[in-house]
Each structure stands twice: as C-alpha cells, then as structure tokens.
C-alpha positions as CSV (number, residue, x, y, z in Angstrom):
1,X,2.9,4.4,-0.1
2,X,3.5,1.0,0.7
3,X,2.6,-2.0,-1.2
4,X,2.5,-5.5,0.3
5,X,1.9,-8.9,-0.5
6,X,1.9,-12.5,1.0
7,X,2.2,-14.9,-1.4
8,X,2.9,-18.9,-0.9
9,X,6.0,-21.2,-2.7
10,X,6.9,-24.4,-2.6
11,X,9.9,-23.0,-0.7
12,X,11.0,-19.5,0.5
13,X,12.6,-18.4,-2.4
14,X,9.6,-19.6,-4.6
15,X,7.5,-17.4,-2.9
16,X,10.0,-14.7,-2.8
17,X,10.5,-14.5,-6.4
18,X,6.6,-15.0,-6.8
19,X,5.9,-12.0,-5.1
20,X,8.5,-10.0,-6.6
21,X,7.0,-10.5,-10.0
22,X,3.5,-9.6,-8.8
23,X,5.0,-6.2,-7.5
24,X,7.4,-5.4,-10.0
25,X,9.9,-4.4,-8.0
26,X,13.8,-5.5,-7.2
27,X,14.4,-8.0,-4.1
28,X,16.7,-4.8,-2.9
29,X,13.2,-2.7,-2.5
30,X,11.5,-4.8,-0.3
31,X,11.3,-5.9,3.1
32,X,10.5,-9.7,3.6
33,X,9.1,-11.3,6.3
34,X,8.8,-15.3,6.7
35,X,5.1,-15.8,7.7
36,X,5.6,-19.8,7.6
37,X,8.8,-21.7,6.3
38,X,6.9,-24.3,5.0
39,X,6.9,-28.0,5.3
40,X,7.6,-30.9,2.6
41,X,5.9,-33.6,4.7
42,X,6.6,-37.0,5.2
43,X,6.1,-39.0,1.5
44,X,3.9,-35.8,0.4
45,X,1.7,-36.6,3.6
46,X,1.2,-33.2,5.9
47,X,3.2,-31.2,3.2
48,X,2.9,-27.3,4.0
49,X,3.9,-24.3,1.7
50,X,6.1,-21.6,2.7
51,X,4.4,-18.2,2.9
52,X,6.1,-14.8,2.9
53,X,5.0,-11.5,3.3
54,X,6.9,-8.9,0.6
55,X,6.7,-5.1,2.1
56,X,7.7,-2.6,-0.3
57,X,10.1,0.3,1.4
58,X,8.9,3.6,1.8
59,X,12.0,5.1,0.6
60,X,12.4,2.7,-2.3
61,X,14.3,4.7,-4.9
62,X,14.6,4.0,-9.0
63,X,17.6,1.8,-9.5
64,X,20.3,3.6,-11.2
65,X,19.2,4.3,-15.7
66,X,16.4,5.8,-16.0
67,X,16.1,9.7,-16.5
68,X,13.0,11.6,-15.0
69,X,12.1,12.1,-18.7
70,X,12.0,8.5,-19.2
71,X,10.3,8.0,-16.2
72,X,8.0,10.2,-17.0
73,X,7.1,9.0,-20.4
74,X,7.0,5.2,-19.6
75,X,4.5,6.3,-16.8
76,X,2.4,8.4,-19.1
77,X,2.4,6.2,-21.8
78,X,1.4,3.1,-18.8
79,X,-1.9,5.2,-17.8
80,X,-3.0,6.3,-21.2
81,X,-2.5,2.6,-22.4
82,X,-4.4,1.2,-19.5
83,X,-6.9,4.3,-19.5
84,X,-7.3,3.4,-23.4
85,X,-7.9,-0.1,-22.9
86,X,-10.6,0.4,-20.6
87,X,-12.4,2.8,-23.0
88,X,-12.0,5.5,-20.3
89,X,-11.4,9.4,-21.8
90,X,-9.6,11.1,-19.3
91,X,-6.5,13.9,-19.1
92,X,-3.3,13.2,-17.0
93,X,-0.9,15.0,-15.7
94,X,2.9,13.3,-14.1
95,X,5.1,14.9,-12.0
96,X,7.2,14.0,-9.2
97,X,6.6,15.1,-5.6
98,X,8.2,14.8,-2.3
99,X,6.3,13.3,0.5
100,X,7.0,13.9,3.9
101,X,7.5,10.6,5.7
102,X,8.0,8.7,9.1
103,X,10.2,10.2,11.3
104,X,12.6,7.5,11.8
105,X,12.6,8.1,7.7
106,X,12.9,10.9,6.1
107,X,11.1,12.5,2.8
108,X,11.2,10.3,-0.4
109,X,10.0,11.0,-3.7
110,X,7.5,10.0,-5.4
111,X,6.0,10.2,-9.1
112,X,2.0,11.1,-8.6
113,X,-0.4,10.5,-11.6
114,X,-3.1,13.3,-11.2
115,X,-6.8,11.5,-13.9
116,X,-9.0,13.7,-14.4
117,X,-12.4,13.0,-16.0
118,X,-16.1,12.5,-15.8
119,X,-15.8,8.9,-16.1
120,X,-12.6,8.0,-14.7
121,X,-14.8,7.8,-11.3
122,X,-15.2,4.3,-12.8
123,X,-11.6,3.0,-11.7
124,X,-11.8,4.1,-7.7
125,X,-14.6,1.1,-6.9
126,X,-15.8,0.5,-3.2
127,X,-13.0,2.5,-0.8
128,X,-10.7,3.1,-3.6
129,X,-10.1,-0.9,-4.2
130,X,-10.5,-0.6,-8.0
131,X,-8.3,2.3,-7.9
132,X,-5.0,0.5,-5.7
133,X,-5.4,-2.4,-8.0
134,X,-5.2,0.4,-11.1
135,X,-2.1,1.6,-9.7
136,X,-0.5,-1.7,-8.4
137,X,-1.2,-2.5,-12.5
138,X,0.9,0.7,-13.2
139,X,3.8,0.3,-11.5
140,X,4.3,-3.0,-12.3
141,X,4.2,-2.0,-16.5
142,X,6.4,0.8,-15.9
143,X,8.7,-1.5,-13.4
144,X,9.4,-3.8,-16.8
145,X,9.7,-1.1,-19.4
146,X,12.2,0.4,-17.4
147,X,13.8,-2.2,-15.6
148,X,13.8,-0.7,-11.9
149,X,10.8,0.4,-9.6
150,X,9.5,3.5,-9.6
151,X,7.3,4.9,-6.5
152,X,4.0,5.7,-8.4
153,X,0.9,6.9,-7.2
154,X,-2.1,7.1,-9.1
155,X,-4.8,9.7,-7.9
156,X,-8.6,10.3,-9.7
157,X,-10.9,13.3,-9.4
158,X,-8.8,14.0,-6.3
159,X,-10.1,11.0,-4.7
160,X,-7.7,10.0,-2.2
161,X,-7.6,13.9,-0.5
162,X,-11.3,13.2,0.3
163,X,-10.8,9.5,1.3
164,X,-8.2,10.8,3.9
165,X,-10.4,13.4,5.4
166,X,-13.1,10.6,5.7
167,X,-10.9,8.5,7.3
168,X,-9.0,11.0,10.1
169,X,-13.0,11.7,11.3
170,X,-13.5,7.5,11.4
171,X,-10.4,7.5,14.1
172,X,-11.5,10.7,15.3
173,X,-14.9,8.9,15.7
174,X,-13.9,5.5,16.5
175,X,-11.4,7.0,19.4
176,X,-14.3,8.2,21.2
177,X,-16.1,5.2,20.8
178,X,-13.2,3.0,22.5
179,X,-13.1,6.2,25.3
180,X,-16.8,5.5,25.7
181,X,-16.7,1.6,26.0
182,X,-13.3,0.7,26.8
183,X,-13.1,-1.7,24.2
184,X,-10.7,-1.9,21.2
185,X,-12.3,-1.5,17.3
186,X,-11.2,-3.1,14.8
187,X,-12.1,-1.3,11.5
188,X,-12.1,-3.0,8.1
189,X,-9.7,-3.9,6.0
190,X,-7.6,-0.9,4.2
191,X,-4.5,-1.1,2.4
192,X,-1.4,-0.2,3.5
193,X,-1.6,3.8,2.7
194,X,-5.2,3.6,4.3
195,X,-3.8,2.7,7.6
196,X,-1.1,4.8,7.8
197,X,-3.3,7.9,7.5
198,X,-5.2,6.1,10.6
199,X,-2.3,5.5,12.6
200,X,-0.9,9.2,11.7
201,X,-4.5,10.4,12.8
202,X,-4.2,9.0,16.3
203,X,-0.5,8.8,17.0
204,X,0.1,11.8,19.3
205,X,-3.7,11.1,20.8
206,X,-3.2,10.8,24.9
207,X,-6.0,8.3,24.9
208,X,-6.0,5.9,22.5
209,X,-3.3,4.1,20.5
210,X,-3.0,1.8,17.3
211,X,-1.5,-1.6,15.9
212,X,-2.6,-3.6,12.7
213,X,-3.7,-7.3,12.8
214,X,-4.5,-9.6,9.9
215,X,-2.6,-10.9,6.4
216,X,-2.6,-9.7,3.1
217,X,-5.6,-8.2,1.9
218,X,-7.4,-9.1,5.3
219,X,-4.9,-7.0,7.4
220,X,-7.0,-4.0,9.4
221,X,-6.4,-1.3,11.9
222,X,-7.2,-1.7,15.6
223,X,-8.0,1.1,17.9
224,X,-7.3,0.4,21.6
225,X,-6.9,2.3,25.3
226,X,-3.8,3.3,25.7
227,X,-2.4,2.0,28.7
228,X,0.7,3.3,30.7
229,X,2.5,1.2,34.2
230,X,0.2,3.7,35.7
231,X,-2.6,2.5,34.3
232,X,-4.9,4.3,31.5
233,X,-3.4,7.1,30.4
C-alpha cells in the first residue's frame, strides 16, 4: 500500500513539507530518507537542492477524531465528487479491510473503494497509472477534510486482482529467464504496491532473488541469481 515520493527544497525541511502536502499525510506517517542534502553554493555559483524521498508506512493508522462513519462518508463523498467531475457513472461501495502484511509487520487496516461501471475502465490507463494517480487524488481530499490520513485504496472492475495475477506469472517468467541466462532483469517501472507483489512472488524462490533500483517514479524491480558463500544456490 505504500506511497512514495522524492521531491526537491531549497533545504531539507522544504522538501519535507513539499512532499507532505503532495501526499496528504502527517510527518508522523512517513518514513524519510535524505537522497541529497543539498548545497547553497558559493555566491549562488554550484548551488544544489536538497532532495528527499517521503515513504508512506504500511501500518500508517488515522490520527486520533475521526469515526469510521466519518471516514467513510468523506471517502465516499471524495470518489463520487471526483467520479462526477470526470463525467464517469459508476456505483461504489467503502468498507474497511484488513490486509495481511510483512512479517516483520503485522496486519493493518485499510479502507478499499470497490468502482464499478462500464466506463470507469477509463481511470486504470496503461498498467493501472491513471488509476494510482486517481487514488493518490483521493487520499489526499479525504486527508484535508478530515485532518489525518487515512490508508485508501481505490479498486475498478476488479482491476488490480487481475494485474497481480499478471504480474506473479512476469516473475514466474522472468525467474526462468535469469535461470536460463544468468543474468539479472530489470523490469519496468511499477509503483510501490506493484513491486511488492513481485518481490512477495519470488521471495521464498531457491533460485532467484529481488531488490529495487531507481527514484521516484523511475524506481523498478530487479530479478537476479541468488548467490550463497557456496556459490549459486
């Protein structure tokens, strides 16, 4: 369920708060990593902004206030606003589920947004992009009607079941490929709950192993050998 985001300042905190408005979200619900502290130059000459990558948590919970009937009003009335605006007749349906996480942490909650209609297919775009940036646009209107974050996930014509089937047989496919050559893939860029499924897909694989590479938008899964002090496992 994560979201992420790098995002430059004219210092760390700049960016910091930058980012935190673009996600909607407390500083208390993210993870921040310095990517570059930045630089002011000498007399302007050589001057360098700071850039910082905002992660939010898995197991980001609502801040203390709302009620789950208020949450799940302000998230209804987000969707049907946005859905509305985009002149896109579709039914909804808002509930909140528990999602089995990380082992290192736990089940969280969530609040899923289940759009069904013939022409709602309109918001998923190319590999769902359309759709994240729909959702990321969610949370962050629910975020300021309600004053906390709320974990939101947005789902249309049950799009993201089939995406994750399509993309366990990619590794499934792509781990025989690197069996085959020896040679680490590097698949395209996915956002962050695109990965994961990959990484959950091949993590208990004897074979093959994973790590992402890449910034922002641009950031990817690799597929490699795994390799052991005994050599390839």
């Amino acid at each position: 369920m994560d979201m992420e985001l790098v995002v430059s300042g004219p210092t760390i905190e700049a960016a910091i708060q930058a980012g935190l408005a673009q996600l909607g979200v407390p500083r208390e619900a993210v993870e921040i990593e310095v990517l570059d502290p930045g630089s002011p130059g000498f007399l302007g000459i050589g001057a360098r902004e700071a850039r910082v990558r905002l992660v939010v948590r898995e197991t980001a919970a609502p801040l203390p206030g709302p009620a789950p009937e208020q949450i799940e009003e302000a998230v209804a009335h987000a969707i049907s606003g946005l859905l509305a605006s985009l002149g896109i007749q579709a039914t909804l349906s808002v509930a909140p589920e528990t999602v089995e996480g990380p082992e290192e942490r736990g089940n969280y909650s969530i609040w899923t947004v289940r759009i069904e209609g013939p022409t709602a297919s309109r918001l998923i775009g190319r590999h769902g992009r359309t759709l994240y940036a729909f959702q990321t646009l969610a949370r962050a209107i629910v975020a300021r009607r309600l004053g906390a974050f709320i974990p939101l996930v947005v789902d249309i014509n049950g799009y993201r079941a089939k995406r994750a089937e399509a993309l366990r047989r990619l590794a499934l496919k792509k781990a025989e490929q690197v069996m085959a050559t020896g040679r680490p893939v590097e698949l395209e860029p996915m956002p962050a709950a695109e990965r994961r499924v990959i990484h959950m897909a091949l993590k208990d694989h004897p074979k093959v192993t994973t790590y992402s590479i890449g910034e922002g938008e641009e950031r990817r899964v690799v597929i490699a050998m795994r390799w052991t002090s005994e050599g390839n496992a």
